[in-house]
N, C-alpha and C positions, 0 to 999 in steps of 0.2 A: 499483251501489248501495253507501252507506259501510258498513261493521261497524263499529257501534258498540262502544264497553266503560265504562262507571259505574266511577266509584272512588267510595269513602267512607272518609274520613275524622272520628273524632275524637279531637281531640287533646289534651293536657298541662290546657286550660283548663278542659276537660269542659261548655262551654258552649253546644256545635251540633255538629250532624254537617255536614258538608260534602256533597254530594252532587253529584258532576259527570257527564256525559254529554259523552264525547267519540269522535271519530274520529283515529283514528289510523295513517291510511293516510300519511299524509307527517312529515316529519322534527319538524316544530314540532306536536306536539297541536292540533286543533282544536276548543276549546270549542264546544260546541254549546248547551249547556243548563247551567245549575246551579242549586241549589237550598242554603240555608241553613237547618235545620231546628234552632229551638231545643230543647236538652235542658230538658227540665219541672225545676223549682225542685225540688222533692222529690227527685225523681231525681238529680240532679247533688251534692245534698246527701249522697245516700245511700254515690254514689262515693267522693267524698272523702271519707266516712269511713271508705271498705275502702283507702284506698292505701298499700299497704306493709306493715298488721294484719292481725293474726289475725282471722279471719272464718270462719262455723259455712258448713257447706257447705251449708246450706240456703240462705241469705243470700246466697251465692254462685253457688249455680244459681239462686237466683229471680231477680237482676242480670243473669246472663248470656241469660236467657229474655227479659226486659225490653226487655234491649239490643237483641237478635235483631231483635224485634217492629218496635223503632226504628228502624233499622235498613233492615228491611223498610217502613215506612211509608213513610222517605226514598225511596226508591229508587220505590215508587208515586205519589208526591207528584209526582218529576221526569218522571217517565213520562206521567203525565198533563199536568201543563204546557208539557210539550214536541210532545204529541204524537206519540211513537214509538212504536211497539207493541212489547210486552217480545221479542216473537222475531225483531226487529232489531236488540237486542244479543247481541254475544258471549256476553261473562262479567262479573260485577260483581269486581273486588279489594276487598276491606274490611279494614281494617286492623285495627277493634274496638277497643274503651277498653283500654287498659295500665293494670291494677290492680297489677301488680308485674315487676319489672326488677331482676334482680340478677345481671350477664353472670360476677361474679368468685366465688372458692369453690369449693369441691368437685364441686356442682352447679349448676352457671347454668342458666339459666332465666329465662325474661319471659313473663307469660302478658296476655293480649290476651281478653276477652270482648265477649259478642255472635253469638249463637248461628248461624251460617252455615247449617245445617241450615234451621232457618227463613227466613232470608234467600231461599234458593236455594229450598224448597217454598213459599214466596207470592210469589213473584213468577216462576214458574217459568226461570228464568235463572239460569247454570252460574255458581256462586259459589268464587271464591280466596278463602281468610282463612290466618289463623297463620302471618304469614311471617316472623316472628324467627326460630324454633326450629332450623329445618334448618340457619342460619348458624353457630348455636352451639350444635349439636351438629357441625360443622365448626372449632369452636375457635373461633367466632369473637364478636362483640362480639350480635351479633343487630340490631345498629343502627350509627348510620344506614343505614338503607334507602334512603333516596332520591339518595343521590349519584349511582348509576346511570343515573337516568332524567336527571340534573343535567349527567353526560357525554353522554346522549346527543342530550338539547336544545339545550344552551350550550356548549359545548367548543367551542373553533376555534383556527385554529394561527395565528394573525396576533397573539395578545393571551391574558396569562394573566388567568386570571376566576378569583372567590372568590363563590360561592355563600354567601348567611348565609340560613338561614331562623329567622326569630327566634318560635316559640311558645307555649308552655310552660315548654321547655327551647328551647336556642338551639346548633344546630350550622353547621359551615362543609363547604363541599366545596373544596378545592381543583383546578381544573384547569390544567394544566400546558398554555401552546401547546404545546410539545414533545412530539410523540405517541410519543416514548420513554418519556417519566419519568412517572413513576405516579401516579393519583389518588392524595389524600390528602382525609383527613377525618374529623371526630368531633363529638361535643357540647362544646360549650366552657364548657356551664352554667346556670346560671339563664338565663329569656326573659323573661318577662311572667310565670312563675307568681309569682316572689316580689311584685311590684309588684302583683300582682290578689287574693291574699291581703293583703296589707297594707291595702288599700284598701277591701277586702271588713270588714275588723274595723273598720276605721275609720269609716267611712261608706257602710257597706252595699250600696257599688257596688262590681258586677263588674269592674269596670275603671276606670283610670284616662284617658279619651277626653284623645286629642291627647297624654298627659302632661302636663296642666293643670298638675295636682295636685303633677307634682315639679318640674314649671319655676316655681310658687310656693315653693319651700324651697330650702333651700343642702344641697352636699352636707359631711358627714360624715365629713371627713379620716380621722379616728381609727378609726371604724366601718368604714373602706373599707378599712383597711389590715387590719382582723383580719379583714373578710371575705375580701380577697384570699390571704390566710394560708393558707387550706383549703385542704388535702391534693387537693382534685380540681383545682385551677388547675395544681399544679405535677408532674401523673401525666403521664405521656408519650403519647402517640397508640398504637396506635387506645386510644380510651375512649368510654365511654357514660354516661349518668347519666338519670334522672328525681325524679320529686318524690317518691321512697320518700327520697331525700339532701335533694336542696332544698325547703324546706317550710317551713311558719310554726314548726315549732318549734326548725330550724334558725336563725331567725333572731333565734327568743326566746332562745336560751341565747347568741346573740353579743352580743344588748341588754342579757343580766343580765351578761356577761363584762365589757361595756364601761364598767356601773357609771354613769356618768353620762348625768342625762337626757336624751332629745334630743327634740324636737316632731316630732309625726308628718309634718309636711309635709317635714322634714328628711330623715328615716329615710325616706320614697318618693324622692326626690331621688339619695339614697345609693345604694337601690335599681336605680335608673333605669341611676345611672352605674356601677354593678357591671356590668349586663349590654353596656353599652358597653363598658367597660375589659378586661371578661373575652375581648368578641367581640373586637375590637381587639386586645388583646394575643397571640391566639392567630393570629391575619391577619399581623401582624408575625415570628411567632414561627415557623410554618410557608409563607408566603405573601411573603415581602418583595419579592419581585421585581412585585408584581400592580398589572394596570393597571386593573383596577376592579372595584367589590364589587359585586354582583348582591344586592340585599335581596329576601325573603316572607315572607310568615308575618304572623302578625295585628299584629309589633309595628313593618310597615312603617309605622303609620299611627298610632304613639307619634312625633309630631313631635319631643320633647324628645329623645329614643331616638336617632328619628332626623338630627339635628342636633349630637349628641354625637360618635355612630359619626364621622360626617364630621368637626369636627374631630380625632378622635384619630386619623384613616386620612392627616392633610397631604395632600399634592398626590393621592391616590387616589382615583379617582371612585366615588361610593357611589350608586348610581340604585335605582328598584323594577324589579322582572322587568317591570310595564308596559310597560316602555320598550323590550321585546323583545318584544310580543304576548303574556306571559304571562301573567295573573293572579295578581297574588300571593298573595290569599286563596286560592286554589284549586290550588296549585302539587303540595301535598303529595294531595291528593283525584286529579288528573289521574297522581301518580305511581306511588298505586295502582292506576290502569286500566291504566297502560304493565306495572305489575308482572306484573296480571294475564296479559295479554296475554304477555309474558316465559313465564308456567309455562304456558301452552294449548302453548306454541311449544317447547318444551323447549331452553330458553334462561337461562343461572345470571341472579339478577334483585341477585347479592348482588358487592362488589367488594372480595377478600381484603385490598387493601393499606389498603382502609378500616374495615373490619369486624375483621381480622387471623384469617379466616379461614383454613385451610389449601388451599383451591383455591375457584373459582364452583362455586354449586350453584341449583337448581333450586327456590323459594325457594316455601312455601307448600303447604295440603293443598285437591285439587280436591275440589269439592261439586256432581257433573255434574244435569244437568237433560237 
């Protein structure tokens, strides 16, 4: 009979939790179940206003109890839809909302809420969470995380692959055929959050569906060239970032910088191609030998996005993880099962040449049941 492990995910966008059910007896994950559970309008409002501020520690345990509960629902939701009985999974891995991310400094640190305690007493089933921290209390970046499970589903020695999962925030993995030379990997920068904030003030949609919205405007030479400017395009590997950097007000002080007006259909256009040019440039810049990019993450399904990437990649084939059995929506959800699964096993779930860690470590704190 399979052991099961749940991952949940949510991410950069703060719009759903992800909730997957998978087995992991063989080398490619077997989705069995998942579940998409919308974050409530209130709530997701509430986040965005703690990301990266000062916030009373009331406000922040009541978030983090909120989350918990959420959390736990998800995980009941798929439970019941699927029909498994909670003591045919293992362990849940939960990643938790990142309300703040800051790997460089004196003290780094990225803290993740969503209270595991609850998680793991409602649903009685052995829950992983907080798996940045041991990385970087290791020296290391505390992210990406998911390159690991990225080597050990996609890596093959016939064909070098570049993983991009596009988010929130948008990082790459590099895998090497060459099972000499080392993963590589970081955040390359904006994904969808700046496009989904712009669009959100504009016309009060979360999202820009298909990239409608920037394949109607032109992009914004001028504008593109002071965003490319930023100090995080030209930091060297490993690096990490989130939307404490990239954020609407990030983008307001480069639109009063720029001086002249520009229509907002422009400025999402601009947007669109930042996160292309940024992913692309960084594929080029670490990746040039690669015989195709592996896209996830929710901005597979930005046509415009995705139609850019491929022209800036030339002759490089730019496909979704589909096209390998994997889900792309659910890529990062299933990575936190494998994670999980990683600290039950006493197994490092973290990869120093990506993270710049000083050795693997053991990645996460267990919440047994």
């Amino acid at each position: 009979m399979p052991e099961y492990y749940i991952g949940l995910m949510s991410g950069t966008s703060m719009d759903a939790v992800d909730a997957v059910l998978v087995n992991l007896d063989t080398r490619v994950p077997v989705l069995r179940h998942q579940l998409n559970a919308p974050v409530p309008g209130n709530l997701r409002t509430r986040l965005t206003a703690v990301q990266g501020k000062a916030v009373t520690l009331s406000h922040l345990s009541e978030l983090d109890v909120r989350l918990g509960h959420m959390f736990a629902d998800a995980v009941e939701g798929l439970l019941q839809q699927s029909g498994i009985a909670a003591k045919s999974v293992r362990a849940i891995g939960s990643h938790g909302q990142t309300i703040y991310h800051r790997p460089a400094g004196p003290f780094p640190t990225s803290i993740q809420i969503g209270d595991p305690n609850i998680i793991a007493e409602r649903t009685g089933i052995t829950t992983v969470a907080d798996f940045r921290r041991r990385d970087m209390a290791a020296g290391g970046q505390g992210a990406p995380l998911v390159p690991a499970f990225h080597e050990a589903v996609f890596r093959l020695n016939d064909r070098n692959r570049v993983i991009v999962n596009i988010g929130g925030i948008a990082n790459i993995t590099v895998l090497p055929a060459d099972p000499l030379k080392k993963i590589s990997g970081f955040d390359t920068g904006p994904g969808n959050t700046l496009m989904d904030g712009w669009i959100k003030k504009q016309q009060r949609k979360n999202k820009d569906d298909s990239g409608r919205w920037a394949a109607s405007g032109e992009v914004d030479e001028g504008l593109l060239g002071k965003m490319l400017k930023d100090a995080y395009f030209r930091k060297a590997a490993p690096k990490s970032t989130g939307r404490e950097y990239f954020n609407p007000a990030w983008l307001d002080k480069l639109l009063k910088r720029h001086k002249q007006r520009i229509p907002a259909k422009h400025v999402q256009a601009t947007l669109c191609e930042l996160t292309a040019r940024s992913i692309s440039d960084a594929i080029h810049d670490y990746a040039s030998n690669a015989d195709e990019v592996l896209v996830c993450g929710g901005g597979v399904h930005n046509l415009s996005l995705m139609l850019r990437l491929q022209m800036l990649m030339d002759d490089i084939r730019v496909v979704s993880t589909e096209e390998f059995n994997t889900d792309p929506d659910y890529v990062e959800a299933i990575a936190f099962a494998w994670l999980a699964k990683q600290t039950l096993e006493h197994r490092a779930g973290n990869i120093p040449s990506v993270t710049g860690a000083r050795h693997g470590v053991i990645l996460g704190g267990i919440y047994d049941c």
